[in-house]
C-alpha positions as CSV (number, residue, x, y, z in Angstrom):
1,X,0.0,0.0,0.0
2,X,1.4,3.8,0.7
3,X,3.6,3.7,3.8
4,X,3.6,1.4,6.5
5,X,2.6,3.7,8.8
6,X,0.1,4.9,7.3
7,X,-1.2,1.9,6.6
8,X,-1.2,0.5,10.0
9,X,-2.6,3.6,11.4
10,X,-5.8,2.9,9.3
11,X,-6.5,0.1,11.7
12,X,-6.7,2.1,14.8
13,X,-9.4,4.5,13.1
14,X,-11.5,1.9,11.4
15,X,-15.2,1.2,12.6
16,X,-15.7,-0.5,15.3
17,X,-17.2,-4.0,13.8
18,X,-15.0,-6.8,13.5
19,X,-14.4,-7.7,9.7
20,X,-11.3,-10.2,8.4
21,X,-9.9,-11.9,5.6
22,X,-7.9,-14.7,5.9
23,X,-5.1,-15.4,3.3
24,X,-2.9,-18.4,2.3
25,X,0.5,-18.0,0.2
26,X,1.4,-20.2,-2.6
27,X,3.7,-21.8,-1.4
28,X,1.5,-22.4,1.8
29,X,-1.1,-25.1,2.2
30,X,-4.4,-24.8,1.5
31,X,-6.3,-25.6,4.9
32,X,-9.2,-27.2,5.3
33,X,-11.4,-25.5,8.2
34,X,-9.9,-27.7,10.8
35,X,-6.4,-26.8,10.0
36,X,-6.2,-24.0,11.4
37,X,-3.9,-24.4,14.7
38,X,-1.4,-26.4,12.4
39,X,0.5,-24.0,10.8
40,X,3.7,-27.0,10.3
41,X,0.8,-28.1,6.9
42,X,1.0,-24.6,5.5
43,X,4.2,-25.2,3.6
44,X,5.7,-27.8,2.1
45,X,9.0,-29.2,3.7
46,X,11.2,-27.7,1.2
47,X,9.9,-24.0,0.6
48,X,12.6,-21.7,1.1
49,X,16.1,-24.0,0.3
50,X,18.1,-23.3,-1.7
51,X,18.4,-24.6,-5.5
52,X,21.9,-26.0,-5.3
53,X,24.7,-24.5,-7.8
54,X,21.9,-22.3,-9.0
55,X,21.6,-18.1,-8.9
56,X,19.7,-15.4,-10.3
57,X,22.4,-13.0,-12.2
58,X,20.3,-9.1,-12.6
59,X,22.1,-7.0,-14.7
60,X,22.7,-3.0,-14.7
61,X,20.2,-1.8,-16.9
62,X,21.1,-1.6,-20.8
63,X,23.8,-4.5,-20.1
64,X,24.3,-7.1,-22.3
65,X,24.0,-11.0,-21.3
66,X,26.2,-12.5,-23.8
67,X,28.8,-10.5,-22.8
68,X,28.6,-10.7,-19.1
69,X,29.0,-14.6,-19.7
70,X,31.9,-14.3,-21.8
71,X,33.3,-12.5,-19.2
72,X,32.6,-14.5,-16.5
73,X,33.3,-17.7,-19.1
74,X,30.0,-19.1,-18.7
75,X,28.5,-21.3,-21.7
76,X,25.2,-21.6,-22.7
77,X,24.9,-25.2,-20.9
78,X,25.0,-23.4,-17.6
79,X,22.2,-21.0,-18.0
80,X,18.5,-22.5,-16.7
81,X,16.8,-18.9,-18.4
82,X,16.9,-15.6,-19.2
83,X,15.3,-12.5,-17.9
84,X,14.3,-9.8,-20.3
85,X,12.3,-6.4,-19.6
86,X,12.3,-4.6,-16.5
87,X,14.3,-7.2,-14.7
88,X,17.1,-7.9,-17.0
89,X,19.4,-11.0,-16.4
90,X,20.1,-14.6,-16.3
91,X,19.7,-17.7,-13.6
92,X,22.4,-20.0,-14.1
93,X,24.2,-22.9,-12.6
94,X,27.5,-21.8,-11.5
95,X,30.8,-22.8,-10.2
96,X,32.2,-20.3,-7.3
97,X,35.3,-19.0,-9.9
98,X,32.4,-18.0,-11.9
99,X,30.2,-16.1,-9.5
100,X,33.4,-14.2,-8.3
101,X,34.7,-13.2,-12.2
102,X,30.6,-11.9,-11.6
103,X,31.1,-10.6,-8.4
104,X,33.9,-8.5,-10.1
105,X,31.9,-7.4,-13.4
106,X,30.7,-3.9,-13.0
107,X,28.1,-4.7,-15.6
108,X,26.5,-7.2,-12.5
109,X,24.0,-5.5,-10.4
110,X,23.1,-8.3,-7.8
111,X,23.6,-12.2,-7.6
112,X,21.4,-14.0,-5.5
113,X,21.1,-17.8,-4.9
114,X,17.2,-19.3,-6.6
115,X,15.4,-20.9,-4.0
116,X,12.5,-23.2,-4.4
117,X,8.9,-22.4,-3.3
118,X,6.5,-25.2,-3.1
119,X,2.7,-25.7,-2.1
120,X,1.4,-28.6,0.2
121,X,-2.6,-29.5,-0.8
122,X,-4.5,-30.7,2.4
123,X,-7.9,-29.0,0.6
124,X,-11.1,-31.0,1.2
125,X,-13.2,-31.7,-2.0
126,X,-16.7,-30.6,-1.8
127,X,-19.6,-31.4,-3.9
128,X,-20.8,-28.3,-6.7
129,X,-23.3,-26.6,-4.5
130,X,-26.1,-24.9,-5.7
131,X,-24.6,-21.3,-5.7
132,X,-24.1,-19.2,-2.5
133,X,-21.7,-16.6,-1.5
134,X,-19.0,-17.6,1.0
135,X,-18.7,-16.0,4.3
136,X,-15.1,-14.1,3.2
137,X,-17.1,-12.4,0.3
138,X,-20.3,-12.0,2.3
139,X,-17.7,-10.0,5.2
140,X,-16.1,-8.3,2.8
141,X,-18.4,-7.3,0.2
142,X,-18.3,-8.3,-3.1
143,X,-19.5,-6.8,-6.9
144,X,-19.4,-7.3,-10.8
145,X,-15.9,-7.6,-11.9
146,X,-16.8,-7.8,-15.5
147,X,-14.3,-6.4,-17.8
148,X,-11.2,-6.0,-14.6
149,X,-8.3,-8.3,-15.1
150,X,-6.6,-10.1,-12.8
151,X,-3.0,-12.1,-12.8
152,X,-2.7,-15.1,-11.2
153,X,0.5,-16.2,-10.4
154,X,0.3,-19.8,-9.0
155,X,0.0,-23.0,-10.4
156,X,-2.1,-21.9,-13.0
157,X,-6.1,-22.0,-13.8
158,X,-8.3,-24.7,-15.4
159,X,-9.5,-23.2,-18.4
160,X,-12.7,-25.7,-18.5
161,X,-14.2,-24.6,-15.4
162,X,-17.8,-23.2,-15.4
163,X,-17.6,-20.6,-12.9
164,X,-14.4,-18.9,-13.8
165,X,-13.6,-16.5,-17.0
166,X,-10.3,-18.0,-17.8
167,X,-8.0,-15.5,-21.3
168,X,-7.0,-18.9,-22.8
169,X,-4.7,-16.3,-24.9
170,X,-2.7,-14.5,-22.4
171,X,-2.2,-17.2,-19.7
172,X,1.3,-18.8,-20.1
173,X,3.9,-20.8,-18.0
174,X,7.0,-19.7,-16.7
175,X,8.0,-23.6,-16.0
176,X,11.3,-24.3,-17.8
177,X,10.0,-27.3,-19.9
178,X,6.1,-27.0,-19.4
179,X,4.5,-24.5,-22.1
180,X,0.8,-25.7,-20.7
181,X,-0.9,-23.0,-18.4
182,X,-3.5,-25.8,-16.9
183,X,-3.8,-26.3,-13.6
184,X,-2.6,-29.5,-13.0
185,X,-2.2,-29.4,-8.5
186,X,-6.1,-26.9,-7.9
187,X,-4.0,-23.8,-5.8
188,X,-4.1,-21.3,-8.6
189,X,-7.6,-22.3,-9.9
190,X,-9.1,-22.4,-5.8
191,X,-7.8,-18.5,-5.6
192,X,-9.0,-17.4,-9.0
193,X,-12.3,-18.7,-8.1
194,X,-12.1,-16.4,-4.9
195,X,-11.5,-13.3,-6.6
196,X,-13.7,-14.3,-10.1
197,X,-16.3,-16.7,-9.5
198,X,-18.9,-15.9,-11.3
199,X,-22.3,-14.9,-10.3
200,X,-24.5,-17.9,-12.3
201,X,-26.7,-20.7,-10.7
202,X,-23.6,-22.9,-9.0
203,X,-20.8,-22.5,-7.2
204,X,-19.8,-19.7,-5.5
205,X,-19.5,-15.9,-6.0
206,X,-15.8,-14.0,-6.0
207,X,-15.5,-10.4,-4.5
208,X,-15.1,-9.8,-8.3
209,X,-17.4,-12.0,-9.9
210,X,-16.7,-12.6,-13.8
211,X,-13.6,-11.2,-13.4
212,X,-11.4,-12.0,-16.8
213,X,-8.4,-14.5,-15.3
214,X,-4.7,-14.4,-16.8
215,X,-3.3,-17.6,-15.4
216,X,0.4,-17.2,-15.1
217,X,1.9,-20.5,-14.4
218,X,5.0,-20.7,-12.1
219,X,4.4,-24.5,-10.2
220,X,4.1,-27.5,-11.8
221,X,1.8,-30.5,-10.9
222,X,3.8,-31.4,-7.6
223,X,3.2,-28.0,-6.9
224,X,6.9,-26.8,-6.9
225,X,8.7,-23.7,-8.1
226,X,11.1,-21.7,-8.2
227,X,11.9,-17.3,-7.6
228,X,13.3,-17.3,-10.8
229,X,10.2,-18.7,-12.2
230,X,8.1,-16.0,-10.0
231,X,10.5,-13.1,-11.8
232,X,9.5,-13.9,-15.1
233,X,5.9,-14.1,-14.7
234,X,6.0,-10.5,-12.8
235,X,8.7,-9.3,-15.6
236,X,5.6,-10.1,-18.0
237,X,3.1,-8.2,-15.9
238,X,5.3,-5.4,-16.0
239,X,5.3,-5.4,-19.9
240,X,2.0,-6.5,-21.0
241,X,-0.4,-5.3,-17.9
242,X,-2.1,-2.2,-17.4
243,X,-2.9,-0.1,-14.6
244,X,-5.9,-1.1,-12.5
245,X,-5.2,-4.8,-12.9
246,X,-4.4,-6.8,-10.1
247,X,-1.9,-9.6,-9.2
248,X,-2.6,-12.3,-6.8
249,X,0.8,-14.1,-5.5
250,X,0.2,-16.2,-2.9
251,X,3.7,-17.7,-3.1
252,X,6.5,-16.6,-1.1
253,X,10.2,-18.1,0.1
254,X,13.0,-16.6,2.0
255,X,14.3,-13.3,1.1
256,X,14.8,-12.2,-2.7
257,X,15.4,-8.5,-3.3
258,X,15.4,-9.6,-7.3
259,X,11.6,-10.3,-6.6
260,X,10.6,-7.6,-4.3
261,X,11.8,-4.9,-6.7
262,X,10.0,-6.7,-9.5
263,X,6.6,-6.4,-7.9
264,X,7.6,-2.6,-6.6
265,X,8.1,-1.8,-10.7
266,X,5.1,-3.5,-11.4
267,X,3.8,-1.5,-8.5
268,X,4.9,2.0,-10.1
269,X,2.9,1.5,-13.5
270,X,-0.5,1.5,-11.3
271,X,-0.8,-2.3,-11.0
272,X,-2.1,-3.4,-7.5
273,X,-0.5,-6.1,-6.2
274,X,-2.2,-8.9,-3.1
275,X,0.2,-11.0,-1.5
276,X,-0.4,-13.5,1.2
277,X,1.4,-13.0,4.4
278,X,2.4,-16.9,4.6
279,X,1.4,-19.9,7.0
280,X,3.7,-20.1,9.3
281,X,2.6,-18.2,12.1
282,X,5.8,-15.6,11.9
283,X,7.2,-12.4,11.6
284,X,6.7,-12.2,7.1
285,X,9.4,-9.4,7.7
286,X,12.2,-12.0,6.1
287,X,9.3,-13.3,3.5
288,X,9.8,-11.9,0.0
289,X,7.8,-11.3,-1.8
290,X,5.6,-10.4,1.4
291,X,8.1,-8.1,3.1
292,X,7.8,-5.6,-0.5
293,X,6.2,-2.5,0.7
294,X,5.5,0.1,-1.8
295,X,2.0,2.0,-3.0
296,X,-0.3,-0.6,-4.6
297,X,1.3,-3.5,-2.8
298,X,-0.8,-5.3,-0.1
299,X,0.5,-8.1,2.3
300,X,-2.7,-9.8,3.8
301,X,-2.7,-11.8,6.7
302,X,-5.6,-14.2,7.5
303,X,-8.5,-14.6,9.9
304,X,-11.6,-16.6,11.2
305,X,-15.0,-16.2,11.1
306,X,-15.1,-14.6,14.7
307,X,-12.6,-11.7,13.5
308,X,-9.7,-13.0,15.0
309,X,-5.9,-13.4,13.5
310,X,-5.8,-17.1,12.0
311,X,-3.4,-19.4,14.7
312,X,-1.2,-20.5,11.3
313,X,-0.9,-16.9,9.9
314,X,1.8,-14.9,9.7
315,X,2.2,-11.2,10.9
316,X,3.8,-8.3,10.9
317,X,5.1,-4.8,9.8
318,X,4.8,-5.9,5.9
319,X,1.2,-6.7,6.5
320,X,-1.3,-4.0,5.2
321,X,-4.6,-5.9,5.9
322,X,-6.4,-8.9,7.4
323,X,-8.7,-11.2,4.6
324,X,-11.2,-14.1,5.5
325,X,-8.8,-17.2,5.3
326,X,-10.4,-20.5,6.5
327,X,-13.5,-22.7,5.5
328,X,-13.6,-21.2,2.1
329,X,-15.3,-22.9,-0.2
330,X,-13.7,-22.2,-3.6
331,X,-13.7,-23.8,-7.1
332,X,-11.0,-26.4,-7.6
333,X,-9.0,-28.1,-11.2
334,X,-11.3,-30.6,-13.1
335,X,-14.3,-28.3,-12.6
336,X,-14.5,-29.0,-9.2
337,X,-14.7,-27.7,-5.7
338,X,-13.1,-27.9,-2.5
339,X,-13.0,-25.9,1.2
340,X,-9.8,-24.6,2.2
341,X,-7.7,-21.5,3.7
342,X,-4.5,-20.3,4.7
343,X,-3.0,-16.8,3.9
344,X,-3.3,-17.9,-0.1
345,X,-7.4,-17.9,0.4
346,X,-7.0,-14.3,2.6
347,X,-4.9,-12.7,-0.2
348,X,-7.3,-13.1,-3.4
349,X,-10.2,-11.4,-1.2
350,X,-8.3,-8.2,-1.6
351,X,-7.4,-9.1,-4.8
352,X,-11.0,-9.0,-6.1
353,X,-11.7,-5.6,-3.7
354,X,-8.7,-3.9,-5.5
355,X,-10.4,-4.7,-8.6
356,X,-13.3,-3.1,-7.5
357,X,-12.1,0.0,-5.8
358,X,-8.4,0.1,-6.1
359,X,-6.7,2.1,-3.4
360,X,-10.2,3.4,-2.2
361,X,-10.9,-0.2,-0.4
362,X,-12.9,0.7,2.7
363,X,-11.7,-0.9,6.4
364,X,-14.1,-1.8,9.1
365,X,-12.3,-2.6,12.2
366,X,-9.5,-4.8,12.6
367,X,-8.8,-8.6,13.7
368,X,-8.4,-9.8,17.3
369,X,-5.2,-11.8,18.7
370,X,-2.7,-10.2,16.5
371,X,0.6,-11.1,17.5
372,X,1.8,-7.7,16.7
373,X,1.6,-4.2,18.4
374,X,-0.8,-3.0,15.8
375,X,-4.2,-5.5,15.1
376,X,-4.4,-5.4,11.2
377,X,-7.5,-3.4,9.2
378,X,-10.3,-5.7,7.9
379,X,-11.1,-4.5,4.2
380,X,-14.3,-4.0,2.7
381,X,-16.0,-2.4,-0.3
């Protein structure tokens, strides 16, 4: 959002009745309602390490690829991909002669070791109701999104699926290896459905209902990825989005500076960005890209039905606002459903609000039990 503080001050100012959102991040587990106190099934066991031998290479801007690998005599065989646009660079396996002739290379603007982020799926399937509107939309209001566009960066959408408005011709991959957008693990399909459902006889409703999706693939079916992979699809928002859209990343992993100040450039051309605070009931502080904090960037934590900060969620100065985040029935891959939650379900509520109102989202109170100084806002329209 703007600044920090001003954000946070918003919470102390906000009406007195108790509204939350409650968000899950991609590379944390979608919950089922139950899951709540087990924060440990958020994340897979290996979000955050380290890809071995393997580093993201940004370069000074107008700089040349080719010949900062001659220069740091690196062949084609060691690069993974390429970076081109805003974020200009390479991610490459490299020895540690090589990252030093880097290091030396005045042409190099930062190095930075990849790291995997995964997802865990302990989602409940549900049969297709008959359509009603979940409690997170019902709590913080929800509206015709017809004609908005959202970015989903996850592990893509199912195209197929009857309560979602999927662009079949701008949703990609950004999987080395895998050209198909399609959801093939249900995390990127369950948060599109929460900010786009449509409003028609079955499912459920989104906070932006008929919202056009853009599913921008970055995990594959095992529901692993990569920052790299999370740099390129936000490199493409930055060149082919438009201000008022919105990005949903419910991902997160460690600390990348390459990926925070991809979101922030995003964030300058007027596109809004929600980003789920994580699942592991810390301090996001050290979370990228959760700790970015620039205007147009949200970091949403998550919270029951009662108002009250979600036991698995994490907190925080990052975190702008507080989203409905457990027993969220959503739509799912195959054209199904399921009921889940987690900071990745809190996130796409605002997501679908920024849609609607942009910067002007309303707040009405703010969550109970935070384990900060300052309780977080609840949004509404």
């Amino acid at each position: 959002m703007k600044a920090n503080q001003f954000k946070k001050a918003v919470s102390y100012f906000a009406l007195a009745s108790v509204f939350t959102m409650a968000g899950c991040q991609k590379d944390d587990a979608l919950e089922n309602n139950t899951a709540a106190a087990s924060p440990d099934k958020a994340m897979a066991a290996d979000n955050g390490k380290v890809i071995e031998d393997q580093y993201i290479v940004v370069l000074n801007e107008g700089e040349n690829a080719a010949d900062v690998m001659k220069t740091g005599k690196i062949s084609a065989a060691n690069i993974k991909d390429k970076f081109e646009g805003s974020i200009k660079g390479f991610t490459a396996k490299l020895s540690d002669e090589q990252i030093e002739a880097l290091r030396a290379n005045k042409d190099v603007k930062t190095i930075e070791q990849d790291r995997v982020i995964a997802l865990t799926d302990p989602s409940t399937a549900v049969a297709q109701p008959a359509q009603a509107v979940n409690w997170g939309a019902s709590r913080v209001g929800y509206g015709d999104g017809t004609g908005k566009t959202a970015w989903v960066i996850d592990s893509g959408v199912d195209p197929n699926h009857p309560d979602l408005n999927v662009n079949t011709s701008k949703s990609m991959s950004f999987i080395t290896g895998i050209t198909s957008y399609v959801d093939g693990y249900g995390h990127g399909t369950a948060v599109a459905g929460i900010i786009g459902a449509k409003n028609n006889t079955i499912g459920t409703v989104g906070v932006a209902s008929n919202a056009t999706i853009i599913a921008l693939r970055v995990f594959d079916d095992l529901g692993r990825g990569s920052i790299s992979s999370a740099i390129k699809a936000v490199n493409h928002v930055i060149a082919n989005g438009k201000a008022g859209d919105v990005v949903n990343m419910s991902l997160g992993s460690g600390v990348s500076s390459t990926l925070d100040n991809a979101v922030k450039s995003a964030a300058a051309k007027g596109i809004y960005f929600a980003i789920a605070a994580g699942n592991t009931g810390i301090d996001c502080s050290n979370s990228s890209p959760a700790r970015a904090n620039a205007t147009n960037v949200y970091t949403v934590s998550a919270m029951n039905q009662a108002g009250a900060l979600s036991g698995f969620s994490n907190y925080g100065a990052p975190v702008d606002l507080a989203a409905p985040g457990e027993g969220i029935v959503t739509s799912y891959k195959g054209g199904t459903y399921t009921q889940g939650g987690g900071t990745s379900f809190a996130a796409p509520h605002v997501a679908g609000l920024l849609l609607l109102r942009g910067n002007a989202i309303r707040t009405r109170g703010t969550v109970t039990g935070d384990k900060d100084s300052t309780p977080d806002p609840i949004p509404s329209l």
